[in-house]
C-alpha positions in Angstrom: 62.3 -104.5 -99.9 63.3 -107.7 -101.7 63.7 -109.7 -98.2 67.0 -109.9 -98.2 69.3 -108.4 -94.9 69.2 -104.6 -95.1 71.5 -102.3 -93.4 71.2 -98.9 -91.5 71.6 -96.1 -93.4 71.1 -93.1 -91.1 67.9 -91.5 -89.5 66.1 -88.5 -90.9 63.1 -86.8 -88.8 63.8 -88.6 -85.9 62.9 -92.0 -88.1 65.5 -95.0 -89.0 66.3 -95.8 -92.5 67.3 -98.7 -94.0 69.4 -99.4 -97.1 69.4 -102.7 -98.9 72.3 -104.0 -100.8 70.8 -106.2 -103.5 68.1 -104.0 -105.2 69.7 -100.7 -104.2 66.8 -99.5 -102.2 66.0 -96.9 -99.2 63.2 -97.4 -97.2 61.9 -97.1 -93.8 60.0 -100.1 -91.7 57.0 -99.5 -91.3 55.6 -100.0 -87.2 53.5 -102.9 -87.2 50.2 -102.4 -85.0 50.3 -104.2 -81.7 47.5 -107.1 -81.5 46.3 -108.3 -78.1 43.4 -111.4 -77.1 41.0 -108.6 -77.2 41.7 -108.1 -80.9 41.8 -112.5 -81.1 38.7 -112.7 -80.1 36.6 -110.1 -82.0 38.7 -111.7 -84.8 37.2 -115.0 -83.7 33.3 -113.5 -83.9 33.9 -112.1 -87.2 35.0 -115.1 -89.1 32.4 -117.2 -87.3 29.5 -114.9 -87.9 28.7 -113.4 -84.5 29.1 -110.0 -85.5 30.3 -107.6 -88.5 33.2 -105.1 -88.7 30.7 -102.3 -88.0 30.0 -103.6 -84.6 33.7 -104.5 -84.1 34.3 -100.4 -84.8 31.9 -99.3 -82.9 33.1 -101.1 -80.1 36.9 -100.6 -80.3 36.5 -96.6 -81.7 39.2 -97.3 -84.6 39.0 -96.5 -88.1 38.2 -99.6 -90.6 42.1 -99.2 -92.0 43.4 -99.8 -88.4 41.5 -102.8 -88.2 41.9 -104.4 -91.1 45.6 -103.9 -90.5 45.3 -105.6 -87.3 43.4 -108.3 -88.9 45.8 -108.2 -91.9 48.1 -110.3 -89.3 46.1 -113.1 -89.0 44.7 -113.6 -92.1 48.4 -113.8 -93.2 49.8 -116.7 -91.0 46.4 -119.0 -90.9 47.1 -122.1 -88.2 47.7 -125.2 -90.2 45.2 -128.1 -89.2 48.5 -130.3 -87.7 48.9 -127.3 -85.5 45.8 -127.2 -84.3 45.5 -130.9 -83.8 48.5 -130.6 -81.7 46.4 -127.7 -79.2 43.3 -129.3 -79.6 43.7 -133.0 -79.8 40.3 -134.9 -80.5 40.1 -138.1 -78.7 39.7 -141.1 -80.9 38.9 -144.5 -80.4 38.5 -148.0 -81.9 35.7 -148.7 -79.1 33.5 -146.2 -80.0 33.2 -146.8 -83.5 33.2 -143.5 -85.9 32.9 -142.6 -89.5 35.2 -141.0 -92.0 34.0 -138.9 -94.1 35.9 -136.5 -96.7 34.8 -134.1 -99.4 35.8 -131.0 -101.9 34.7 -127.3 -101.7 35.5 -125.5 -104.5 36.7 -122.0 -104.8 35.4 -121.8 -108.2 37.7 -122.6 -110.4 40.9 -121.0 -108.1 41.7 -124.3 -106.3 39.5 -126.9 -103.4 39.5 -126.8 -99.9 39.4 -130.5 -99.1 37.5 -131.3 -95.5 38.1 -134.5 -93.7 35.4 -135.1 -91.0 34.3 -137.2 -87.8 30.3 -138.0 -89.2 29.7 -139.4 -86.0 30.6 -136.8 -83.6 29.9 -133.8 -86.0 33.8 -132.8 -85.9 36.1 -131.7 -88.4 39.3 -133.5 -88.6 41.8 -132.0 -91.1 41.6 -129.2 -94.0 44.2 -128.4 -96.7 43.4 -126.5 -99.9 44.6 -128.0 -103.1 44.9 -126.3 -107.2 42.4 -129.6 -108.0 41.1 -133.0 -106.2 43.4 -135.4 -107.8 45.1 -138.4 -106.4 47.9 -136.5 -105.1 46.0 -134.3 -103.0 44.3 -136.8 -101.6 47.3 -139.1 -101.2 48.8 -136.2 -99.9 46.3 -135.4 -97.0 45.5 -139.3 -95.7 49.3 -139.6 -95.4 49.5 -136.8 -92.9 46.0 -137.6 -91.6 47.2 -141.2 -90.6 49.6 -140.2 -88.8 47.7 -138.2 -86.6 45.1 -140.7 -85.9 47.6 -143.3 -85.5 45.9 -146.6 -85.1 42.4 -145.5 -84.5 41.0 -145.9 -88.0 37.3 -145.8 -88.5 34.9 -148.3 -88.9 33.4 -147.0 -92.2 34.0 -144.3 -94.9 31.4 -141.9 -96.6 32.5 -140.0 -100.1 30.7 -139.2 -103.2 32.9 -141.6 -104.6 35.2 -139.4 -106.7 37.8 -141.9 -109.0 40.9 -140.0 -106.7 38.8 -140.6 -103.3 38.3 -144.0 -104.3 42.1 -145.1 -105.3 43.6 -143.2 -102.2 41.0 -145.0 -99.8 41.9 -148.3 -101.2 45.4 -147.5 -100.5 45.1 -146.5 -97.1 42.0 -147.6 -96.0 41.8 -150.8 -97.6 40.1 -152.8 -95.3 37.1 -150.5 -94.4 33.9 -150.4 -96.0 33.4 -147.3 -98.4 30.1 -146.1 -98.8 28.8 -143.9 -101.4 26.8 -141.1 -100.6 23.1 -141.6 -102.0 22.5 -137.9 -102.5 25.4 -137.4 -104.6 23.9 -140.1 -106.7 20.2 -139.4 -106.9 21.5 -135.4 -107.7 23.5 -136.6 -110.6 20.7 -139.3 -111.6 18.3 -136.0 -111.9 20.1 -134.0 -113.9 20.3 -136.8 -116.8 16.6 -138.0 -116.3 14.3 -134.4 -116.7 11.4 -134.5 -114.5 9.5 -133.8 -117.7 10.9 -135.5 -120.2 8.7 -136.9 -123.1 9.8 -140.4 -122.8 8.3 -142.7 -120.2 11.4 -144.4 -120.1 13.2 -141.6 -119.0 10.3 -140.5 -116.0 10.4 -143.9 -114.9 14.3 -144.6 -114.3 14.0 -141.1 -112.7 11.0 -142.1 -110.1 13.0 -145.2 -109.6 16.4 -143.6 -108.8 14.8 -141.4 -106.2 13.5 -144.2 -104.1 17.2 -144.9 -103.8 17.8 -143.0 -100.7 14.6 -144.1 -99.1 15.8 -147.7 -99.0 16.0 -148.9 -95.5 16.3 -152.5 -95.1 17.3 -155.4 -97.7 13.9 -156.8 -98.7 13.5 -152.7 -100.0 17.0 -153.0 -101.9 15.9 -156.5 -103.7 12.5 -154.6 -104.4 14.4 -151.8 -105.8 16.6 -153.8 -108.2 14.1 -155.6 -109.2 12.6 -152.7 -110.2 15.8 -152.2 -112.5 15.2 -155.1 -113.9 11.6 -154.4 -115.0 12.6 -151.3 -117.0 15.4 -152.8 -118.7 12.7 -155.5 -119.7 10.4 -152.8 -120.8 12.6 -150.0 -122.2 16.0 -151.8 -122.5 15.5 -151.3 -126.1 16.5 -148.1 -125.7 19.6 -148.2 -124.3 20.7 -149.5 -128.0 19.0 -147.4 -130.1 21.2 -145.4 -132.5 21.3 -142.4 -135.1 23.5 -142.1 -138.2 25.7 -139.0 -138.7 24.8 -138.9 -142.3 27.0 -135.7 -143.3 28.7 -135.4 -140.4 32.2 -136.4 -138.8 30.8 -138.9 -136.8 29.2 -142.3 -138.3 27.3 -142.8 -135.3 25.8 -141.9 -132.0 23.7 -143.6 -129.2 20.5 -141.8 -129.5 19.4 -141.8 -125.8 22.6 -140.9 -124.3 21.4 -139.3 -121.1 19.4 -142.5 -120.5 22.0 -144.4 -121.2 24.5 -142.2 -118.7 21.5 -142.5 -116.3 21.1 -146.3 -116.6 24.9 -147.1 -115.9 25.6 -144.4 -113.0 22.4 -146.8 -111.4 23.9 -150.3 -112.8 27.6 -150.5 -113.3 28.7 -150.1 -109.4 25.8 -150.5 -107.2 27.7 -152.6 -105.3 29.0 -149.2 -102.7 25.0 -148.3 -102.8 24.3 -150.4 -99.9 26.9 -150.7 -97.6 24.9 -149.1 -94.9 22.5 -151.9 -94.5 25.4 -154.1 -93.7 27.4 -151.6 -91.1 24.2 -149.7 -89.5 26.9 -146.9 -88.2 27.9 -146.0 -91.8 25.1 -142.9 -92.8 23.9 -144.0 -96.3 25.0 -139.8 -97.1 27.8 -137.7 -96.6 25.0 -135.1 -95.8 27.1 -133.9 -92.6 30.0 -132.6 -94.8 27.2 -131.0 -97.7 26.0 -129.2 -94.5 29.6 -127.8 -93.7 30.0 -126.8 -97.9 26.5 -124.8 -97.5 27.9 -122.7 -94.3 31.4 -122.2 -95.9 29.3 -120.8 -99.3 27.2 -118.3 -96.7 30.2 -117.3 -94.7 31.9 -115.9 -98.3 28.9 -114.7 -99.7 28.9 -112.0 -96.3 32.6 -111.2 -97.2 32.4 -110.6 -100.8 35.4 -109.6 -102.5 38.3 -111.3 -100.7 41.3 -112.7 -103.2 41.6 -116.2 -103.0 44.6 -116.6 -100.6 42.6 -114.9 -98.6 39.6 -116.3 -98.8 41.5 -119.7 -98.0 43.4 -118.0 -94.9 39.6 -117.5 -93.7 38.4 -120.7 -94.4 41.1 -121.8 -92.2 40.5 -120.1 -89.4 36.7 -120.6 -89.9 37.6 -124.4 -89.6 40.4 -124.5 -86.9 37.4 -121.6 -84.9 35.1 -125.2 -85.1 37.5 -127.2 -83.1 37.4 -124.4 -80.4 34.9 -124.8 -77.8 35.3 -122.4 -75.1 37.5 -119.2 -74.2 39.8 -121.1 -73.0 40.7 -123.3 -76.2 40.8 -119.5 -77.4 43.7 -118.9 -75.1 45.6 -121.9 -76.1 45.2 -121.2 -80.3 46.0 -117.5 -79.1 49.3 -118.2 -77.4 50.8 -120.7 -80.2 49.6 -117.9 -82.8 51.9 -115.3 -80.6 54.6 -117.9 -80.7 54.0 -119.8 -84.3 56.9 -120.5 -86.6 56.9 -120.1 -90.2 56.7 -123.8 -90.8 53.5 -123.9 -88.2 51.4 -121.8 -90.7 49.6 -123.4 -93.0 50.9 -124.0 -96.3 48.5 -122.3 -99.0 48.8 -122.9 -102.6 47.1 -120.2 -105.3 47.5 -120.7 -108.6 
């Protein structure tokens, strides 16, 4: 009962018992449902989204415990994305040049499934799920992902330019242009410039950072900043306006802070805005991998109330289910699950 060796201690109705020395306890083991490819595969269209349990019933005439013992079994030893990169090896190369791109799902607040990705070829590369998206993760996940692409690095990188994507690219990556996503920007951009604010200021620097992702040559990009410059002619006052705490703890505060927060996320590193125009292969947004977050949120919304390991296990089979591309790829992830090791399933961290 507490994993340690157990012993026989006799049978009783025809059953064998077990005794284990360390806690003292009796117990009997209990018979572990056989699972065939049969039971692989309807597994396969269930966390992909062809069908439902109710179909899978209907079809195999078993009760809903039986099968979510046999699928108990899989969800418990997921195939880590090394594994599957060893049975389904993607073929890279520096001739045909391909973009990086990586990004964070989050579980809520129980931990982030980080998702590395081909943006050329629509292809995801490596997984791993992480308590946060810090350096370490990161630096975790591009040392193992390095070494699986071996020499064929990419010819750009997309991110939304997190502070721990940023330091762990420019460690391993260093020579490769990083762009950052233009969506992730003009979102954040919005939600500190209100549509309908009552400062024309604050409508303008909003109209102006949605042209952003429209920009499509340099001549637009000059035009755009000089359009910076123009507002901070006009309304630059603002950015140094201030208010007195009078009674209050603090002395002081900027009074348009949300224009000022606007102003710098446009100003103080524009410099990654525009690396497309120079690399016409790099996308100018990591749109492919915002596409893959939006399915993973619908695939847990139909399976509502899974526990986060186990929502993670699915995750993981969702993503290593995207590498597979016919029934015979089935076969091969079918036949190293049958054989897998402990240290072949993927390593899952809850906290």
């Amino acid at each position: 009962m507490c994993g340690n060796p157990a012993k026989k201690n006799g049978r009783r109705l025809g059953k064998q018992r077990y005794y284990c020395p360390s806690c003292r306890s009796s117990f009997l083991r209990k018979k572990q449902l056989p699972v065939t490819f049969f039971d692989f595969l309807q597994f396969h269209k269930l966390i992909t989204g062809k069908t439902n349990r109710a179909n899978i019933l209907s079809v195999q005439q078993v009760s809903r415990k039986t099968l979510s013992v046999r699928f108990a079994r899989f969800f418990k030893r997921p195939l880590s994305a090394e594994v599957v990169w060893d049975i389904l090896p993607l073929q890279l190369s520096t001739k045909a040049p391909w973009v990086y791109g990586v990004d964070g799902k989050w579980l809520r607040r129980a931990g982030v499934l980080i998702i590395h990705r081909n943006v050329t070829s629509g292809a995801n590369l490596y997984w791993s799920y992480h308590p946060s998206e810090s350096y370490m993760a990161y630096e975790i996940d591009l040392k193992r992902f390095t070494q699986l692409i071996h020499s064929t690095f990419p010819s750009g990188v997309v991110s939304d330019w997190k502070g721990s994507i940023v330091s762990a690219m420019t460690i391993y990556l260093r020579s490769i242009p990083h762009q950052r996503c233009l969506t992730h920007v003009v979102r954040e951009a919005k939600r500190y410039l209100p549509k309908h604010s009552p400062f024309e200021a604050t409508r303008e620097l909003r109209h102006i950072a949605r042209s952003l992702i429209h920009i499509k040559t340099k001549q637009e990009k000059w035009r755009w900043m000089g359009q910076l410059i123009r507002w901070e002619h006009i309304f630059g006052h603002m950015l140094k306006e201030r208010t007195k705490g009078g009674d209050t703890k603090k002395k002081w505060w900027y009074t348009h802070g949300n224009i000022r927060a606007g102003w710098r996320l446009l100003t103080q590193t524009y410099d990654p805005f525009f690396e497309y125009l120079n690399h016409p292969c790099i996308p100018h947004s990591n749109n492919s991998l915002e596409g893959v977050n939006s399915q993973i949120k619908t695939k847990l919304a139909n399976h509502r109330g899974m526990k986060t390991k186990q929502q993670v296990s699915f995750l993981f089979w969702y993503l290593t289910f995207t590498r597979a591309t016919s029934k015979q790829d089935l076969k091969k992830l079918w036949d190293r699950w049958k054989l897998m090791k402990k240290s072949d399933s993927a390593t899952i961290y809850v906290t």
